[in-house]
Every structure is written in C-alpha cells, then in structure tokens.
C-alpha positions as CSV (number, residue, x, y, z in Angstrom):
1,X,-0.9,-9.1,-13.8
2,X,-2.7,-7.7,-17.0
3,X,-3.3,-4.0,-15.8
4,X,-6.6,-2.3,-17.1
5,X,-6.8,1.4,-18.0
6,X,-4.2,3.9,-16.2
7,X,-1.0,3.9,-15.9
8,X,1.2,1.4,-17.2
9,X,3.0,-0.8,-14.2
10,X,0.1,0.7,-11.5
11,X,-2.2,-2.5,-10.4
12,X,-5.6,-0.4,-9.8
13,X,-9.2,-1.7,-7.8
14,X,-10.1,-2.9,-10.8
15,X,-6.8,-5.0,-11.4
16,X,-7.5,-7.1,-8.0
17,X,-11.0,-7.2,-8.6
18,X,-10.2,-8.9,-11.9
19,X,-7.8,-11.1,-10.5
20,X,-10.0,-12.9,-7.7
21,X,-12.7,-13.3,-10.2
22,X,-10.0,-15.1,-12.7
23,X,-8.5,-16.9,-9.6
24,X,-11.0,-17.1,-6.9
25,X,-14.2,-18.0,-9.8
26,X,-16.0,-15.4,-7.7
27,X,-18.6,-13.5,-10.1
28,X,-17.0,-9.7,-10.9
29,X,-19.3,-7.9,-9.0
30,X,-18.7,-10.3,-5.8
31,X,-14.6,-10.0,-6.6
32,X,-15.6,-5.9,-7.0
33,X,-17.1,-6.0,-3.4
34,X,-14.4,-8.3,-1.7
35,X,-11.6,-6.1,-2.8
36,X,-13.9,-2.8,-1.8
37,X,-14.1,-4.2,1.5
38,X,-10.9,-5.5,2.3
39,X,-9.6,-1.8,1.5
40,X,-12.5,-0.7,3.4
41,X,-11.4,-3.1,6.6
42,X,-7.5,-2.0,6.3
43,X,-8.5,1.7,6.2
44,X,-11.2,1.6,9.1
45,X,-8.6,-0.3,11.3
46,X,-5.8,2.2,10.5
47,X,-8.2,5.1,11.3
48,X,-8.7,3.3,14.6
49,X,-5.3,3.0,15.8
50,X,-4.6,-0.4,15.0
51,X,-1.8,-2.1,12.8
52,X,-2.8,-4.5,10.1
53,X,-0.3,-7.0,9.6
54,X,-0.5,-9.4,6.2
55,X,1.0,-12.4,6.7
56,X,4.0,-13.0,4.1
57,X,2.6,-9.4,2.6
58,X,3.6,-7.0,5.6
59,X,2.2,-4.5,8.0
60,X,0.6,-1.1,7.5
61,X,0.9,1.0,11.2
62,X,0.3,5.0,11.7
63,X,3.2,6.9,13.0
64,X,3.3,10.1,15.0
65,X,6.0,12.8,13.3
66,X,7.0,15.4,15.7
67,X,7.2,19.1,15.1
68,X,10.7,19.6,13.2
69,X,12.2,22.7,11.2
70,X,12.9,21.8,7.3
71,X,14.3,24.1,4.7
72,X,11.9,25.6,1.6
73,X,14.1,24.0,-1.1
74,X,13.5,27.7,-3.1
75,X,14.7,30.5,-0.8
76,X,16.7,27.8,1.9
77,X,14.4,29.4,4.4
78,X,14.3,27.6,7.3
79,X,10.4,26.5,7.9
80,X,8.6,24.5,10.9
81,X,7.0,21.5,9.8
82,X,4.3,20.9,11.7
83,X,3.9,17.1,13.7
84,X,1.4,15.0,11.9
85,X,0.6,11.6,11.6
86,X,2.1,9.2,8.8
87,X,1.3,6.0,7.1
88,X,3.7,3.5,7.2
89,X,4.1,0.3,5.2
90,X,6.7,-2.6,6.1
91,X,7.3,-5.0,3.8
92,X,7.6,-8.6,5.1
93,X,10.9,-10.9,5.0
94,X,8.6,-13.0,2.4
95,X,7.8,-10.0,0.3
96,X,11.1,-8.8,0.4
97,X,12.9,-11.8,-0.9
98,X,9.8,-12.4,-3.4
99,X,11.0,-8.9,-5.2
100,X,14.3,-9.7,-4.7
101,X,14.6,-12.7,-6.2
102,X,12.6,-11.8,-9.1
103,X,14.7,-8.5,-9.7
104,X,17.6,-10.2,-9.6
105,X,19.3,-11.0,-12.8
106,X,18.9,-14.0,-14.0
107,X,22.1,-16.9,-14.3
C-alpha cells in the first residue's frame, strides 16, 4: 500500500480511504465516509460490549483486567495497578498465515 504523510510503514485513515476509491471506484469523499464509518461501527459495538469478528481478518473483544500489584521499574516499588478494561485484537488463522507466509524468506 502506498502510505501518505506520517510515518513510514503506518497505513493511516487516509491510506484505506485511498485504497477503496483505487479498488472499490467509489468517489474519495464516499471511500472517506465508508472507512469513517466502518471505524465508527467497530468502535460503537466495542463500547457496547460486543465482539466484532472479521472474517479471515480477526476479532477485536474488551477484556476485564483485575486489580494486580506491579513494580515501578525506577525505585522497584511495589505498586497496585488498578483493574481496568483492555482492548484486545486476535488475529485470524487466515491473517496469521497471510503474514507468515509473506515474512518468510523466500526459496
């Protein structure tokens, strides 16, 4: 994917936007507004408890930490870490083996 501005290797908004509207043929503005409300979707279901699950992509699920004691890495202070909520992403067997394969050095 030809990334825009930003940091080199990061696919941005704008990267995904320009990609439907190269491989979709949506206009940019419509590729802009599908991509802001796919995001928009993912988020609102997360926020409502729910699990979004991408076929062959994989599923995005909130996660309930409990309270735990950690260290502060400066002084070795021990420190209570307070529970909190976490979001999780778990790559499918298809993604997975997508990024394998194509990390994988080449015979």
């Amino acid at each position: 994917m030809n990334h825009g501005e930003g940091n080199p290797g990061t696919v941005t908004r704008a990267d995904l936007a320009e990609a439907v509207y190269r491989e979709i043929g949506l206009s940019r503005s419509e590729s802009a507004t599908l991509v802001e409300n796919m995001i928009g979707h993912i988020s609102k279901s997360l926020v409502n408890g729910e699990h979004v699950k991408l076929a062959g992509f994989g599923t995005f699920s909130l996660r309930d930490k409990k309270e735990r004691m950690g260290r502060n890495p400066k002084t070795g202070e021990d420190v209570p870490i307070t529970s909190r909520r976490v979001l999780v992403f778990k790559p499918s067997q298809v993604l997975k083996e997508r990024v394998d394969s194509s990390l994988s050095p080449k015979k």
